[in-house]
Z-matrix of the N, CA and C atoms (Angstrom, degrees):
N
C 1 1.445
C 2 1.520 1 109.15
N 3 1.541 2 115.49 1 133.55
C 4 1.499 3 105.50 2 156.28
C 5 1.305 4 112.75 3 -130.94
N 6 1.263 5 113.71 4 -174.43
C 7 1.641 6 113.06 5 -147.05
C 8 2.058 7 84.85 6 -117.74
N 9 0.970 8 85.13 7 127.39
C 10 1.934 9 86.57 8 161.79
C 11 1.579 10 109.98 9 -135.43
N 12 1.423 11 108.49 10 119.69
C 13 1.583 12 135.78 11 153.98
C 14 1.340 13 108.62 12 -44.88
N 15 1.407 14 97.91 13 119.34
C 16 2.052 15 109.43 14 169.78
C 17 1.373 16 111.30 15 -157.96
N 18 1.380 17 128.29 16 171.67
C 19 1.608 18 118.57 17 168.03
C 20 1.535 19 90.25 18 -127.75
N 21 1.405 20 91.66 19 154.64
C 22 1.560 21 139.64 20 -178.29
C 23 1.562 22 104.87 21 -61.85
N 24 1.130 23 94.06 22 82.05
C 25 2.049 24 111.18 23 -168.95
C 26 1.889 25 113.84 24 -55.64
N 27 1.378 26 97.19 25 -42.27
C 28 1.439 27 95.43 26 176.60
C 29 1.840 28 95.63 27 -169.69
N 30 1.483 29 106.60 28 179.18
C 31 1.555 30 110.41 29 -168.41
C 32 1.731 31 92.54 30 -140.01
N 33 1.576 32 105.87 31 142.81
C 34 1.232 33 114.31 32 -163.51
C 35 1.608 34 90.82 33 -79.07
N 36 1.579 35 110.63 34 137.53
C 37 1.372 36 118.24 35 177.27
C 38 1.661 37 114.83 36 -61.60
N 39 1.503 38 99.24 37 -55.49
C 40 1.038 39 125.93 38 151.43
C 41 1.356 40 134.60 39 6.44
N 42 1.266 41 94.57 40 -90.28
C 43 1.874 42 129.45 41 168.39
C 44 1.937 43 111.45 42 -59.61
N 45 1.215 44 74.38 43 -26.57
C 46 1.852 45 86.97 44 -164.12
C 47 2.112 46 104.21 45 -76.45
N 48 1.412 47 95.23 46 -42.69
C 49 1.416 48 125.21 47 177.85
C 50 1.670 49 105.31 48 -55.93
N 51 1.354 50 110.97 49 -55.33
C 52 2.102 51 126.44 50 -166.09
C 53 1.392 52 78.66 51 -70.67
N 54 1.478 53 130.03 52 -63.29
C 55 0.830 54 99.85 53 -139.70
C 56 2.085 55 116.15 54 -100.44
N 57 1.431 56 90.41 55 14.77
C 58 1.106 57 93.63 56 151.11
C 59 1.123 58 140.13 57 -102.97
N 60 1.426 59 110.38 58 7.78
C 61 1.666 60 126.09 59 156.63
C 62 1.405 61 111.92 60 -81.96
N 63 0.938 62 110.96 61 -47.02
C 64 1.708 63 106.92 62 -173.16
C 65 1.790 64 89.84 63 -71.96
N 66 1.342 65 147.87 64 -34.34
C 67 1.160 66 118.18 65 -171.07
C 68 1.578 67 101.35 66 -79.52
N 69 1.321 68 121.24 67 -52.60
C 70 1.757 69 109.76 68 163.15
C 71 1.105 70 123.62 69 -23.40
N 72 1.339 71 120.34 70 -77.39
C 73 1.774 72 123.50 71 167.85
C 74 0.885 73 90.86 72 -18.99
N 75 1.367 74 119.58 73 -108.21
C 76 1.441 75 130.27 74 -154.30
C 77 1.714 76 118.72 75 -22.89
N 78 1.337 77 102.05 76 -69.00
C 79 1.443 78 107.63 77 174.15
C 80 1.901 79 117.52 78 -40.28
N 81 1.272 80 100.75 79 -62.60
C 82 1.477 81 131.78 80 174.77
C 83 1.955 82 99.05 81 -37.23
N 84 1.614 83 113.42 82 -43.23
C 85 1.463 84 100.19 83 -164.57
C 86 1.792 85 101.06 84 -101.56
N 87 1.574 86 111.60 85 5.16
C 88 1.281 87 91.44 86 -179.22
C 89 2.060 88 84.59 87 -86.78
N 90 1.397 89 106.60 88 -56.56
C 91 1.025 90 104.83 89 -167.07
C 92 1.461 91 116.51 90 -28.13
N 93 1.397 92 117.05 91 -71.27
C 94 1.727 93 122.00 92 -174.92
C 95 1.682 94 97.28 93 -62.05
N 96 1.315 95 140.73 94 0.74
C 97 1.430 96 113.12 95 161.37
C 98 1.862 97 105.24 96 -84.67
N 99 1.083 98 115.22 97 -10.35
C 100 1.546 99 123.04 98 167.95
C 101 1.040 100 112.34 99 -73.90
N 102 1.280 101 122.08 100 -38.94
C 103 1.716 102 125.92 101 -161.52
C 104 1.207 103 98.05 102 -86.27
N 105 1.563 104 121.71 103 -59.56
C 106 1.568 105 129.32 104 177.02
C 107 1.932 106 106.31 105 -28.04
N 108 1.913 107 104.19 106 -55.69
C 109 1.538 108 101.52 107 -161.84
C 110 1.549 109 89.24 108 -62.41
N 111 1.274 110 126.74 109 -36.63
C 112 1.484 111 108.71 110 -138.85
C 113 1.308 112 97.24 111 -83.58
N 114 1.682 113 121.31 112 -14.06
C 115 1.509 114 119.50 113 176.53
C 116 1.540 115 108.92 114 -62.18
N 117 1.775 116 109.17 115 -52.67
C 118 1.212 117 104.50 116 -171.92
C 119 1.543 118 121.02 117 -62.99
N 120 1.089 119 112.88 118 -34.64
C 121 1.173 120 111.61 119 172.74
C 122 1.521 121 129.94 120 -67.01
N 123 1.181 122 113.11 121 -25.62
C 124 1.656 123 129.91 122 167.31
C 125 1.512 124 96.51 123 -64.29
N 126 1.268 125 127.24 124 -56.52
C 127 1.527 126 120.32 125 -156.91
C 128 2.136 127 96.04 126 -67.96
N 129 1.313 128 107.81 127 -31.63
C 130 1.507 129 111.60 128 -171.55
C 131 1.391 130 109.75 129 -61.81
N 132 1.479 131 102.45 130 -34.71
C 133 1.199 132 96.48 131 -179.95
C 134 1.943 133 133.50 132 -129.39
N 135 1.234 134 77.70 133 38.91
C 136 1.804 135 112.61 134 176.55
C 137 1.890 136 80.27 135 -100.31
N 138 0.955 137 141.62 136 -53.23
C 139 1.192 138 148.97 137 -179.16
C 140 1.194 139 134.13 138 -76.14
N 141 1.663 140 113.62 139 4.53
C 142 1.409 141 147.24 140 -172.48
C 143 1.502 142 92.46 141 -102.06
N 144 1.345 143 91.06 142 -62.90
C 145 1.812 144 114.49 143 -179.71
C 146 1.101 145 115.24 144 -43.70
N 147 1.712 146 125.37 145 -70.07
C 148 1.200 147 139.73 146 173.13
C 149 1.611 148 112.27 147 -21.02
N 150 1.572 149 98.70 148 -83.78
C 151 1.542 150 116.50 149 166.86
C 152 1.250 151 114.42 150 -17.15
N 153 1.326 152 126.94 151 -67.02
C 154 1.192 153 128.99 152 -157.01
C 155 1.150 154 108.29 153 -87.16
N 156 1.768 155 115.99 154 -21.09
C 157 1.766 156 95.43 155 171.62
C 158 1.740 157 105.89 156 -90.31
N 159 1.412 158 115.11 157 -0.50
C 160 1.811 159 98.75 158 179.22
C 161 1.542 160 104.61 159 -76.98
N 162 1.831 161 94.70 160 -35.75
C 163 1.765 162 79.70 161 176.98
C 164 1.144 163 140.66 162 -65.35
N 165 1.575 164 119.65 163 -31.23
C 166 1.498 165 146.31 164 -176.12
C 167 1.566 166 97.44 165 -70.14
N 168 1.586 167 118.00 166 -61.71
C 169 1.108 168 118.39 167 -169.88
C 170 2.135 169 118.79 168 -71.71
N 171 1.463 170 96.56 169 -37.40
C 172 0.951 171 72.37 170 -166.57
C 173 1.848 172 106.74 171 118.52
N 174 1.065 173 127.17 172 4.57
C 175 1.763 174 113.85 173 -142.54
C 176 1.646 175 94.42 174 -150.45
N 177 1.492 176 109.75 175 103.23
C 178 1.189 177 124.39 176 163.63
C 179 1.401 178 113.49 177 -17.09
N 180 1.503 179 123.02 178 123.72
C 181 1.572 180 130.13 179 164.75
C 182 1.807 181 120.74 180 -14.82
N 183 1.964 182 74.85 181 -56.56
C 184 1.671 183 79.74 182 -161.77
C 185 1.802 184 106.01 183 -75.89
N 186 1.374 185 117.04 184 12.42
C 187 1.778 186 92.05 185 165.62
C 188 1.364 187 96.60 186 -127.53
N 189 1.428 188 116.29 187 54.50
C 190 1.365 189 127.31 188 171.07
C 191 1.958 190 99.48 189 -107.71
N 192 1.554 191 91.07 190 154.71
C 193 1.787 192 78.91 191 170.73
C 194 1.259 193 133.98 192 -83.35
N 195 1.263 194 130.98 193 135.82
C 196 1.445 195 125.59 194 -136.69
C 197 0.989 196 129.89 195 67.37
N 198 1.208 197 123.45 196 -10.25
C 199 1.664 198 128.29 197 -179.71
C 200 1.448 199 137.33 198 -40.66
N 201 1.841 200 100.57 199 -36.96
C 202 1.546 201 85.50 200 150.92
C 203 1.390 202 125.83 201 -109.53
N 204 1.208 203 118.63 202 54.02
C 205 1.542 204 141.36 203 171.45
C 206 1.987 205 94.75 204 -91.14
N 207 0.886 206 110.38 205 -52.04
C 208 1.433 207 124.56 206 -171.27
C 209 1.579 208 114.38 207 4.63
N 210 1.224 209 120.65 208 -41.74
C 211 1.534 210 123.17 209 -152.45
C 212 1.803 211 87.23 210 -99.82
N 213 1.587 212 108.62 211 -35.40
C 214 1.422 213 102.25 212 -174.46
C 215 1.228 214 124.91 213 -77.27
N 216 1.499 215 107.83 214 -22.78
C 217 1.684 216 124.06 215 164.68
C 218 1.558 217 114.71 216 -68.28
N 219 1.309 218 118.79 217 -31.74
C 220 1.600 219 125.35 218 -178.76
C 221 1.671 220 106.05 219 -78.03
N 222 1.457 221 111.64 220 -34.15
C 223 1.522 222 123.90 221 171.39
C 224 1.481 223 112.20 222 -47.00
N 225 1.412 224 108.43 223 -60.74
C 226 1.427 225 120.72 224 -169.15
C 227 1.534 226 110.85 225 -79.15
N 228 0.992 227 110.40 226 -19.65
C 229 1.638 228 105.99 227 -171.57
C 230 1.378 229 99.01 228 -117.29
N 231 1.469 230 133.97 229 15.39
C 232 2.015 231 113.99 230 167.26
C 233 2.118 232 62.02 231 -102.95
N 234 1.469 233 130.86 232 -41.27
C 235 1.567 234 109.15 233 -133.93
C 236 2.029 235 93.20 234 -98.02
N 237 0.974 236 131.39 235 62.47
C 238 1.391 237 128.04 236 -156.86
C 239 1.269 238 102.51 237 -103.59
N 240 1.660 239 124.90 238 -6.18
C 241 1.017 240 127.00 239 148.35
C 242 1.283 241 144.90 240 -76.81
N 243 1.383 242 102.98 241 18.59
C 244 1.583 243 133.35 242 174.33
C 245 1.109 244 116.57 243 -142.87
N 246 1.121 245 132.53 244 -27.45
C 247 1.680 246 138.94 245 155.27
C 248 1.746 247 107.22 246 -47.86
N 249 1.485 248 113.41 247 -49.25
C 250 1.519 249 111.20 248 -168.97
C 251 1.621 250 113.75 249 -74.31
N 252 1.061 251 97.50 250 -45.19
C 253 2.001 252 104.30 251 175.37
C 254 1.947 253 93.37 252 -76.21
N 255 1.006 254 135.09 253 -65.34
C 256 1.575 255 96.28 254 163.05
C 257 1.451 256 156.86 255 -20.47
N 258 1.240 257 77.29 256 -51.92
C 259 1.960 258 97.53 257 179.95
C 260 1.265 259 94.20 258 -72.34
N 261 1.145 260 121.29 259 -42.17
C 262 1.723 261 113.68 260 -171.10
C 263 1.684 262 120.81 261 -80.64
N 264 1.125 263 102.23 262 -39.82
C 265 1.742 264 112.66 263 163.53
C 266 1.780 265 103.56 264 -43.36
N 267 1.649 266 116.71 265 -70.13
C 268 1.626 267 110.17 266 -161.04
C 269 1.340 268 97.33 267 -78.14
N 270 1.284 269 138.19 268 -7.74
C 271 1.578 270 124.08 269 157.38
C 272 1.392 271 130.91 270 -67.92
N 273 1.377 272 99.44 271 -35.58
C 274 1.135 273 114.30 272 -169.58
C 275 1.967 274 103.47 273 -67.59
N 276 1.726 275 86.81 274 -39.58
C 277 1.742 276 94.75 275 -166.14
C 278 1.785 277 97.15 276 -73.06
N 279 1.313 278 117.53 277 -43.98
C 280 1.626 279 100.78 278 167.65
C 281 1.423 280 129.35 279 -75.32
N 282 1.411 281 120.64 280 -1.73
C 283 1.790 282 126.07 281 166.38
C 284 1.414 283 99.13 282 -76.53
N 285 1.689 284 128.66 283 -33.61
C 286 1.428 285 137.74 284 -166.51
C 287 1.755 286 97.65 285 -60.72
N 288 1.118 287 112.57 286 -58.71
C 289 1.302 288 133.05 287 -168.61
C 290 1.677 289 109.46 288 -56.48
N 291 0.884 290 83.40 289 -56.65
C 292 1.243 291 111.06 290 -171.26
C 293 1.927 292 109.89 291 -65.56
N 294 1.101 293 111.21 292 -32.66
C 295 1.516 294 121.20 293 168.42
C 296 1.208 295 108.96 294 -77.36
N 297 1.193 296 108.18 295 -45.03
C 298 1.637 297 113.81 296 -166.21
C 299 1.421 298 124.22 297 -60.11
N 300 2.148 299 97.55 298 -35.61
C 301 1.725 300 109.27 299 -171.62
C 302 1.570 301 80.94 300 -71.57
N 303 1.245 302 124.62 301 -55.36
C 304 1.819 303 118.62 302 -149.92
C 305 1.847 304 87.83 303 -76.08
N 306 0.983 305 141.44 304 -11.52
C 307 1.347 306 124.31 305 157.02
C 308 1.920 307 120.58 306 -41.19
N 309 1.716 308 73.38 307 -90.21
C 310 1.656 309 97.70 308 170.38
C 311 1.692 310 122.35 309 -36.05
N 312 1.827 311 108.75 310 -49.02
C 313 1.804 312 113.87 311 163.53
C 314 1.621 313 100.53 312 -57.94
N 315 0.996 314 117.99 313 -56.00
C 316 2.287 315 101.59 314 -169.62
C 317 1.422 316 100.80 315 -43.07
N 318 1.464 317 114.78 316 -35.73
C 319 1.895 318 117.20 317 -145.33
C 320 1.480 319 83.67 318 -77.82
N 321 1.265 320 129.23 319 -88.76
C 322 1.229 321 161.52 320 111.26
C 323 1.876 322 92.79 321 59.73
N 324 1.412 323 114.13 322 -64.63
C 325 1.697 324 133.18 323 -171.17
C 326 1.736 325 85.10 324 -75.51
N 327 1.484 326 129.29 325 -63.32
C 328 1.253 327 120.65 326 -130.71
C 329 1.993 328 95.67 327 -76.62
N 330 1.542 329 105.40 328 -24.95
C 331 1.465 330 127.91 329 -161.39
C 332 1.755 331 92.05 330 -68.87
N 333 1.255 332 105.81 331 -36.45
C 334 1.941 333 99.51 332 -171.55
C 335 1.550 334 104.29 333 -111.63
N 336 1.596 335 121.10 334 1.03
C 337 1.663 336 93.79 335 158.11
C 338 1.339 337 112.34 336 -93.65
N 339 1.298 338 95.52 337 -169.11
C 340 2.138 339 99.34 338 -149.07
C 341 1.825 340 83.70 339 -111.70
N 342 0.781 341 135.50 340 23.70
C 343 1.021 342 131.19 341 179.18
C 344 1.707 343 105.59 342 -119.62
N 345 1.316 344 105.59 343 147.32
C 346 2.260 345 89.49 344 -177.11
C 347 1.638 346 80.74 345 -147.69
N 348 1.456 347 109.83 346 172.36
C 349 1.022 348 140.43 347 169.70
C 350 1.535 349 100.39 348 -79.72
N 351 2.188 350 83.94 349 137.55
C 352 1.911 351 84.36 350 167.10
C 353 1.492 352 104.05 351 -92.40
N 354 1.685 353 111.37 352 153.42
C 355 0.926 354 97.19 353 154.80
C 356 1.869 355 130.03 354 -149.26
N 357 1.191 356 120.68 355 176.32
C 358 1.989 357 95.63 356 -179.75
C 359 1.550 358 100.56 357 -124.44
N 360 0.786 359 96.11 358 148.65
C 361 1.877 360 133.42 359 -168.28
C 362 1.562 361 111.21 360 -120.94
N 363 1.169 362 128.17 361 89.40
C 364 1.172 363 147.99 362 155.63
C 365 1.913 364 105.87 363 -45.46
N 366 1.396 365 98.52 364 100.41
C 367 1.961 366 95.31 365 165.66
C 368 1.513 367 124.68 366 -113.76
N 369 0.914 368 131.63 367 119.69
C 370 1.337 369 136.85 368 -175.42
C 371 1.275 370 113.28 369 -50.51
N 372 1.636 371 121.27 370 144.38
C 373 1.476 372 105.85 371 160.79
C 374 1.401 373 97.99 372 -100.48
N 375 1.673 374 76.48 373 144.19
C 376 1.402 375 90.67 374 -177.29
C 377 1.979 376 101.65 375 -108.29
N 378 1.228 377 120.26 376 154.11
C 379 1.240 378 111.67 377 176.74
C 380 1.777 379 104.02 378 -126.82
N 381 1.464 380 121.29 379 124.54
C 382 1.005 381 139.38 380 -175.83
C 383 1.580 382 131.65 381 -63.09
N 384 1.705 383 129.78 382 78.92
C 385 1.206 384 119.39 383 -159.25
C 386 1.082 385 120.58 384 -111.68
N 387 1.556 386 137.78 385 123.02
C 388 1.018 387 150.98 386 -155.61
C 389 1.849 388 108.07 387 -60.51
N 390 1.694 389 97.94 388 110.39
C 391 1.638 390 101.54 389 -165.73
C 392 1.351 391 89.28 390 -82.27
N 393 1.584 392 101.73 391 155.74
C 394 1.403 393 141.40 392 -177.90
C 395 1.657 394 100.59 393 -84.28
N 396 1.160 395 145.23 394 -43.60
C 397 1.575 396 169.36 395 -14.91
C 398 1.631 397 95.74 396 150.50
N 399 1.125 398 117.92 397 -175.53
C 400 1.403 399 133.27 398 -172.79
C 401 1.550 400 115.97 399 -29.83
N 402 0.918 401 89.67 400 -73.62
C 403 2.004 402 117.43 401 177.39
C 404 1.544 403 104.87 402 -53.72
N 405 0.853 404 136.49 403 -28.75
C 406 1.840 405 142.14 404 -175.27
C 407 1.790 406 88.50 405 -74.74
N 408 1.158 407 135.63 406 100.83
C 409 1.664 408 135.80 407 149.75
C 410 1.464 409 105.61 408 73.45
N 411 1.905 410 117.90 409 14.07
C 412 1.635 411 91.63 410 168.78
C 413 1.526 412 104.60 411 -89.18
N 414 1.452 413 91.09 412 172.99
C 415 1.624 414 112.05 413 -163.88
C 416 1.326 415 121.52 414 -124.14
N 417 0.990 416 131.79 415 69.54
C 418 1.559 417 121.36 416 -170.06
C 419 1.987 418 120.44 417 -52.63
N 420 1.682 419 92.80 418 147.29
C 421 1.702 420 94.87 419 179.76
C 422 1.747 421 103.43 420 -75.07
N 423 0.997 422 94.30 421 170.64
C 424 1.349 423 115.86 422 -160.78
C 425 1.545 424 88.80 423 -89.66
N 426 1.338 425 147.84 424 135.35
C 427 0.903 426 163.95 425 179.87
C 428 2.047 427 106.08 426 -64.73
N 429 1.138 428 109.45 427 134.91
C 430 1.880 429 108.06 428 172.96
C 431 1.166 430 97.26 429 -109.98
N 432 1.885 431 94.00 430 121.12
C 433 1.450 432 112.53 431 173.81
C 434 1.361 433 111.00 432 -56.82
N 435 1.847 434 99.35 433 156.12
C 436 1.505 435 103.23 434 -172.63
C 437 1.788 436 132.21 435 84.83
N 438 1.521 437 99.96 436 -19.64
C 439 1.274 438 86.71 437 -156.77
C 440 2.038 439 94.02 438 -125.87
N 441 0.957 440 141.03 439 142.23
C 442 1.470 441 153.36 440 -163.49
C 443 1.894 442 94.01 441 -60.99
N 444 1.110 443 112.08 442 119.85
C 445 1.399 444 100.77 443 -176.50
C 446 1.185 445 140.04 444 9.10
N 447 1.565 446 99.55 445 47.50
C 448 1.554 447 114.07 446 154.43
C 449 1.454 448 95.57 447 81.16
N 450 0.983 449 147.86 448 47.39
C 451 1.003 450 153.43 449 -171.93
C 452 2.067 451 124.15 450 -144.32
N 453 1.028 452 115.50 451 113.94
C 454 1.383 453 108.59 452 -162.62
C 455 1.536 454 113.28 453 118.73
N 456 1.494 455 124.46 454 14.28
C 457 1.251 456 112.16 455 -145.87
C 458 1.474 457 133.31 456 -28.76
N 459 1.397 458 113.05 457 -115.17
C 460 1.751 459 115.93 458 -162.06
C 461 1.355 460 88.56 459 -74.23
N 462 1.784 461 137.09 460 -64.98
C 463 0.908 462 145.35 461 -129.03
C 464 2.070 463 98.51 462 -47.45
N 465 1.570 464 106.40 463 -12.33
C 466 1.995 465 89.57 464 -152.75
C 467 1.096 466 117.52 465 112.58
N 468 1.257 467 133.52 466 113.19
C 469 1.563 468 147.81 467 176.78
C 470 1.997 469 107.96 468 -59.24
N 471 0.998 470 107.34 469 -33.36
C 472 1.482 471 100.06 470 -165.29
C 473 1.577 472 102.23 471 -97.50
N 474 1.736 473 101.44 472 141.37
C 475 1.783 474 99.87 473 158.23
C 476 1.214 475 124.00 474 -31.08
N 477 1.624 476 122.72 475 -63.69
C 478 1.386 477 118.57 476 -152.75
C 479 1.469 478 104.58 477 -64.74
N 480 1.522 479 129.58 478 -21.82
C 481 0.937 480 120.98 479 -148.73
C 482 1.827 481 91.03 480 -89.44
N 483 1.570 482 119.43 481 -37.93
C 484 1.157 483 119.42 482 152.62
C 485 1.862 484 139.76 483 -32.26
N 486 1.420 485 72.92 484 -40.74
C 487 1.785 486 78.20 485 177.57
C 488 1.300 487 117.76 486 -82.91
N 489 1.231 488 111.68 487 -46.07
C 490 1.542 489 113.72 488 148.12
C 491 1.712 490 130.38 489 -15.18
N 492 1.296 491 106.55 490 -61.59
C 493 1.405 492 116.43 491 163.15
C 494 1.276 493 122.85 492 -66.69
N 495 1.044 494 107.62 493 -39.60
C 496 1.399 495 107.29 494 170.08
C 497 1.559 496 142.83 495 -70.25
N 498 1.314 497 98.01 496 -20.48
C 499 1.450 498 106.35 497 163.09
C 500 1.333 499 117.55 498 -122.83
């Protein structure tokens, strides 16, 4: 192996873009499976709360805070097994986005300043040995004019001209 000194000429926009979606995603779906639980669980127990101050107090739902949220808090917290893979899906799809533009902008910035990264590149020697294999005495056919890689011989490339002969 030897080592050869070079700098990092430019960065595929490209590459820079995928793979700043897939690190968004990723990030984006652990996060919103956090956000999703912590919703459901907030709404369970905004509604824990509620309860216990109409009974103690005395004081109709609806001039409680949130109170007329009620049906949407009971929604999310019996259904939290669809709230959490939600929340995490449209996060995930705006963390995606969202990785991807600041992907593609780093690539994009690093490609037009005049300044690059050094970097070293390890290349193998390779030593060159005369294969036994394809390349050792094969011979290719000679190609038949006229016809798409030799294929179709004398008879004529086209059906009709086949059918012709044939009947």
């Amino acid at each position: 192996m030897r080592l050869v000194r070079g700098r990092l000429a430019a960065v595929s926009v490209r590459a820079s873009l995928v793979a700043g979606v897939w690190v968004g995603g990723s990030l984006g779906l652990v996060l919103g499976s956090i956000v999703g639980a912590l919703l459901a669980w907030t709404a369970g127990t905004i509604l824990g709360w509620q309860r216990d101050l109409a009974f103690t107090l005395g004081v109709a739902r609806a001039l409680l805070p949130l109170g007329d949220q009620v049906a949407a808090l009971r929604w999310i917290s019996s259904n939290w097994f669809l709230v959490i893979p939600a929340t995490a899906a449209v996060i995930a799809v705006v963390a995606a986005i969202v990785g991807g533009l600041i992907g593609a902008l780093l690539a994009a910035v690093y490609n037009r300043s005049p300044r690059h990264a050094a970097v070293v590149v390890e290349i193998p020697d390779v030593v060159e040995e005369p294969t036994a294999g394809a390349d050792a005495g094969a011979t290719t056919r000679p190609r038949r004019a006229g016809t798409r890689r030799g294929r179709g011989g004398d008879r004529g490339g086209s059906p009709t001209a086949q059918s012709s002969e044939d009947g």
